[in-house]
N, C-alpha and C positions, 0 to 999 in steps of 0.2 A: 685468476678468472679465465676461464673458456674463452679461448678466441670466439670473436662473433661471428665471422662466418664460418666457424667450425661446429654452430650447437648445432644441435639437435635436436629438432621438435615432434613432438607428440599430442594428439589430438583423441580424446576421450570421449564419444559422443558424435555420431554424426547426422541428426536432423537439421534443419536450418542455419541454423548457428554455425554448431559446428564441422557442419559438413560444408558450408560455406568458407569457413577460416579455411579449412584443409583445402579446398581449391584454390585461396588468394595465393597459400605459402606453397603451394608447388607449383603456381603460374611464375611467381616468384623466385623459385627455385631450389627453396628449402622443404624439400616434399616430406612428408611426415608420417613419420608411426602411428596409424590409426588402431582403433577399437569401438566398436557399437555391440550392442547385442543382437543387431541383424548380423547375419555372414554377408549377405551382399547390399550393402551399406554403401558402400564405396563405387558400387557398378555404375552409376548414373555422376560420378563425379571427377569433373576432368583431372588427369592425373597425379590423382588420389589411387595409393596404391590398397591393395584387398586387406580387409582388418585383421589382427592379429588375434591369438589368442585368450588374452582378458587384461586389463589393464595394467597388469604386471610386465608384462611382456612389451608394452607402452613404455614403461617407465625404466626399462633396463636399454633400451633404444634411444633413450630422450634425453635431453638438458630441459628443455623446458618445454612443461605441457599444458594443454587445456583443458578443461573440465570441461565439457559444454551438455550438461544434463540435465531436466527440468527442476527437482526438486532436491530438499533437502536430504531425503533421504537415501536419494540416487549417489546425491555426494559424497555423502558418508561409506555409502558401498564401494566406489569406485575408489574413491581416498583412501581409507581404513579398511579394507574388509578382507578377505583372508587373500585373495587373489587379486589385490588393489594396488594402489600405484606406491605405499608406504611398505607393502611386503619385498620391495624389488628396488628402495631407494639408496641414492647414493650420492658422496658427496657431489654438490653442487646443484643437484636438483629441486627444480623452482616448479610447482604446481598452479596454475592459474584459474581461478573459477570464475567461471561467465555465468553461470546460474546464478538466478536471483534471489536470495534466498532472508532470511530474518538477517538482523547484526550478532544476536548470539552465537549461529550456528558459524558465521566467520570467524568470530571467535575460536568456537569449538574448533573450528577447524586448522588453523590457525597453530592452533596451542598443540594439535597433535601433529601437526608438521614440524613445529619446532624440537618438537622431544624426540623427532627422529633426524633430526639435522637437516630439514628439507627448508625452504623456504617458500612462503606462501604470500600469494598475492589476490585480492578480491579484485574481480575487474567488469564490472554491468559492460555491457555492451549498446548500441542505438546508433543505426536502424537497423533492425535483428535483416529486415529485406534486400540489403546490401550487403552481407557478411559476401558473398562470392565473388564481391566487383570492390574488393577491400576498399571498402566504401564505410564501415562502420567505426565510429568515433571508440576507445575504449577506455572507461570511467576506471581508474585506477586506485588500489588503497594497498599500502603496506610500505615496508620500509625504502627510502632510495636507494639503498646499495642493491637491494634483489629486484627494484624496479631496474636498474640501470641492468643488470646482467641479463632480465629477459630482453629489454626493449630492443634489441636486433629482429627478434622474433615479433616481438607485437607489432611492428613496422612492418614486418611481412604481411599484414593483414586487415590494420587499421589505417586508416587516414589519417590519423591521428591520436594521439597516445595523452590523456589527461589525468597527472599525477596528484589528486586531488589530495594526499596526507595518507595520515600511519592506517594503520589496518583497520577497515571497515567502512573508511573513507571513502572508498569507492562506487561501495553497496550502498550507504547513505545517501550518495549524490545521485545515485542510479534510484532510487526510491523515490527521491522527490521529484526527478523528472517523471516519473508515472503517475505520481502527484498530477502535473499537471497534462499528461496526459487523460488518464481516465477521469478529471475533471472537466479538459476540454467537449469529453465526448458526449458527458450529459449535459452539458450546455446546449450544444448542438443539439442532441431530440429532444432536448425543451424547446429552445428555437424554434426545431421544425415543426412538433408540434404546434404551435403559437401560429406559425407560416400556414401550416395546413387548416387550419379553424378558421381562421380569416380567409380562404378561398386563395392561397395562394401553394403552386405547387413548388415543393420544397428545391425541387432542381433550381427552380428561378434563383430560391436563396443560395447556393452551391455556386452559380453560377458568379450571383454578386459577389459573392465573398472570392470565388479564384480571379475577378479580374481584382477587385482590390488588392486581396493579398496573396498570391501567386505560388507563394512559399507556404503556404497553410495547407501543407500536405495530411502533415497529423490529425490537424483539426476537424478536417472533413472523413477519415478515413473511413470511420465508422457509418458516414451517411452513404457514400458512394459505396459499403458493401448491400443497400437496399435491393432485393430486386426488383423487375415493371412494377410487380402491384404495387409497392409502396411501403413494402416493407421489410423486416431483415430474416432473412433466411431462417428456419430452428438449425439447420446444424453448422451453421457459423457460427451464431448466438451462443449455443452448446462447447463447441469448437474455443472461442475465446473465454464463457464465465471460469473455467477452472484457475485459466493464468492470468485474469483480470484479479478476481479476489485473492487469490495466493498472493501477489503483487501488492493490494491494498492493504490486506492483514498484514505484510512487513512494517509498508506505510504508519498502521493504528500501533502496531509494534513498538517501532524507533520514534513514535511522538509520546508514547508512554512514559519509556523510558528516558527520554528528554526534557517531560513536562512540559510537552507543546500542546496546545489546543487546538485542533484540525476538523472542524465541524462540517467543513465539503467532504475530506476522507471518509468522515462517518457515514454523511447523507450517500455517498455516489457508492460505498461499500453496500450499505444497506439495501441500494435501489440499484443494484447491480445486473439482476434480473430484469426487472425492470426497463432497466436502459439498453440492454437486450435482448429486449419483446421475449422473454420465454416467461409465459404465462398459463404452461400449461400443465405445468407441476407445480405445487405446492414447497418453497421453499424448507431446507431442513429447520425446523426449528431446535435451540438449541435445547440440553438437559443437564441433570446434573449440575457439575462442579460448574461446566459452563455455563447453565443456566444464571448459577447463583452469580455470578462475577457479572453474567452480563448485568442483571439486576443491583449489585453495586457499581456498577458502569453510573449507569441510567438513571441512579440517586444523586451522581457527583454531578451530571448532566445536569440536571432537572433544581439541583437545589447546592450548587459549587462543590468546586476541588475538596476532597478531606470530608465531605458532609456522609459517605458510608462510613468512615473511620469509625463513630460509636455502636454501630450494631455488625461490627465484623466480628466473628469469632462468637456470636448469640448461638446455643440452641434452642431458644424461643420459638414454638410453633407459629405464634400469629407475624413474632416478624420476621423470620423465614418466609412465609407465607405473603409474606410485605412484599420484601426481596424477590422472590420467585416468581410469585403471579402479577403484584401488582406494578411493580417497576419492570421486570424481565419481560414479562407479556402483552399488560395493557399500556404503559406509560411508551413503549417501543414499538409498538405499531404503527404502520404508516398511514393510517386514515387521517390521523390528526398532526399536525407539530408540536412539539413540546410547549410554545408559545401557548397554541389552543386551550392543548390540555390545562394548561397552568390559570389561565382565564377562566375556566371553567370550576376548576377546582376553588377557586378565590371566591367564585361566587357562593359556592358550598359553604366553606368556611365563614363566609358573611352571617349566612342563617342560622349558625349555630354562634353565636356573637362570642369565638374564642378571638382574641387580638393576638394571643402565643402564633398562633394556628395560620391567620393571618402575615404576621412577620416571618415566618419560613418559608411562607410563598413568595409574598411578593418580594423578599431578599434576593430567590433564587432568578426571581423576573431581573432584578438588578445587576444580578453578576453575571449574567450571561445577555446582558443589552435588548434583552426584548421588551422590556419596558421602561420605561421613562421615570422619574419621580411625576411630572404632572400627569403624565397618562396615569398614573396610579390612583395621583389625588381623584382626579375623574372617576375614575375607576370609581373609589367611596362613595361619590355624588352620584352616582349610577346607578348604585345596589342599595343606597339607602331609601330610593323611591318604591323598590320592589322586597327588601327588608324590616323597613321600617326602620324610625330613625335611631332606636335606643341601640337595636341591634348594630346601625351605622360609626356609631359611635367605638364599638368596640373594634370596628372594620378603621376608622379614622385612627385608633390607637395602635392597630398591629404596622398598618401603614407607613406611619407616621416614624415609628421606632426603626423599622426597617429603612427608611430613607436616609434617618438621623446616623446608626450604622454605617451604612454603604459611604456617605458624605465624609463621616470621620478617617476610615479606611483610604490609606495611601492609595492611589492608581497605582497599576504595576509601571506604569509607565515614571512615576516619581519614584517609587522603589528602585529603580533599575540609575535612577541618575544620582543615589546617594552615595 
């Protein structure tokens, strides 16, 4: 192993992040091999020396470097790409990525460090605004032996070094903390919203909440970027939606792939926009492939886990057209809650006295807690005023089955203790 203070560090990336690290670790004393694709990258950073040539030239200088790039595909260039840091690797060199990125692409990446003998480590980073006052915690995943051979180097820069497990570990852990960041944050313009209707102006609330909790730097951050008028800038708004959602789309990512259920990631993904006032374009809507997926999303949503499983793989025009239009488009819209809809649609079902039709519904009311078994019975007593009773009857049937179902069905919470 490399004497430790003999590595040699290298910094891939220098905006915030990583032009941040590169000034902790030469305040510190282990000045480092830079590369950006600006040439003067470096001019505005205290003894940060001028970037090099392309990240190859990084990595024939380094023991251990940093990735600090926005996206996945940044990574993959600088990592892998003909003038990247694997064209130039040698033994003992550890590549560290601070982009945020899916758990696959760690993977990816990962796997192609290892076939070239390199060692890889995932490492989120928080608070990205501290990187130059090595002030930044860093979320660590991959093995401990190549944890231990960089951490002279991550100590140069963090505050603290969090080796949370094997590879991906670190991105996971950095995922769910934006979890509860960009949750915290639409809480807050609900809040304020709420604050502002009731004739109170939202500073006041800002105000309560920093003498309460003093430490709720996060929580507010998004309020306190409002300007006078009251509200949030478009090119701040702008400025944050790309790395908000790229962030939450990891998030819907890694709860997929885990079989977690994350219905605030969906909501605050979705109203993304929204929760930063940019209201004056027309969200992308999706198409295609992703159309269709989102539209089996939206089925499993609306009616539980596994329930697209029978019309996957259909080319059926009307249920394609199911999929597409009426789950993709209409069932996903934000005028209504799925709850709404689902009310709504029960009632429909009522008038046509199918009870099949009925027990789909209100199954899917069951498995996703927005209805009750008595709210439901109600529910029959409701509709059979304004159905008529014969019809109620068949509404009292589909109900009925569906309660008796849901009852027999273990709780996951009994599952989980067998």
């Amino acid at each position: 192993m490399t004497v430790s203070q003999d590595l040699r560090a290298g910094v891939v990336g220098l905006g915030m992040i990583g032009g941040g690290v590169a000034v902790s670790m030469a305040r510190n004393g282990r000045v480092p091999a830079v590369y950006d694709i600006r040439p003067d990258a470096s001019s505005d950073l205290d003894g940060v020396p001028d970037p090099l040539g392309c990240p190859a030239d990084v990595a024939g200088a380094s023991d251990v470097v940093m990735v600090a790039v926005v996206d996945a595909d940044q990574a993959r260039e600088v990592i892998g790409g003909e003038k990247g840091l694997l064209s130039a690797a040698h033994p003992g060199l550890v590549v560290v990525l601070l982009a945020t990125v899916a758990l696959p692409v760690v993977h990816e990446l990962g796997n192609l460090c290892a076939r070239h003998g390199v060692g890889f480590l995932d490492c989120g980073v928080t608070p990205g605004d501290k990187a130059a006052e090595n002030g930044m915690v860093a979320i660590v995943g991959g093995e401990r032996a190549t944890v231990e051979t960089a951490l002279p180097v991550l100590d140069d820069w963090a505050k603290k070094v969090v080796h949370c497990g094997p590879l991906g570990a670190g991105m996971a852990t950095k995922i769910s903390r934006n979890v509860i960041t960009y949750g915290s944050w639409r809480t807050v313009a609900e809040a304020a919203e709420l604050a502002r209707a009731a004739g109170v102006d939202p500073a006041r609330l800002a105000e309560v909440i920093d003498t309460a909790d003093p430490e709720g730097r996060t929580l507010l951050q998004l309020l306190r970027l409002h300007g006078p008028d009251g509200t949030l800038p478009d090119a701040v708004g702008r400025q944050i939606e790309p790395l908000m959602t790229k962030d939450l789309d990891a998030a819907r990512d890694l709860a997929g792939t885990l079989g977690v259920d994350v219905p605030l990631v969906e909501v605050v993904r979705t109203r993304a926009r929204q929760t930063l006032e940019l209201t004056l374009d027309e969200p992308r809507r999706p198409s295609g492939d992703d159309l269709h997926q989102r539209g089996l999303e939206m089925m499993d949503a609306v009616y539980g886990p596994g329930f697209s499983t029978a019309v996957q793989g259909s080319s059926d025009p009307f249920t394609d057209e199911t999929v597409d239009y009426l789950f993709a488009q209409v069932w996903s819209r934000e005028g209504l809650s799925v709850r709404d809809r689902r009310l709504l649609t029960l009632g429909v079902a009522a008038t046509v006295g199918r009870p099949e039709l009925v027990q789909i519904i209100a199954a899917g009311g069951l498995v996703n807690d927005e209805l009750t078994p008595d709210q439901l019975r109600e529910a029959v007593l409701h509709l059979a005023v304004y159905t008529g009773w014969c019809k109620a009857t068949a509404t009292q049937a589909g109900v009925t089955a569906a309660i008796d179902a849901h009852t027999a069905s273990p709780s996951p919470t009994a599952q989980e203790q067998k």
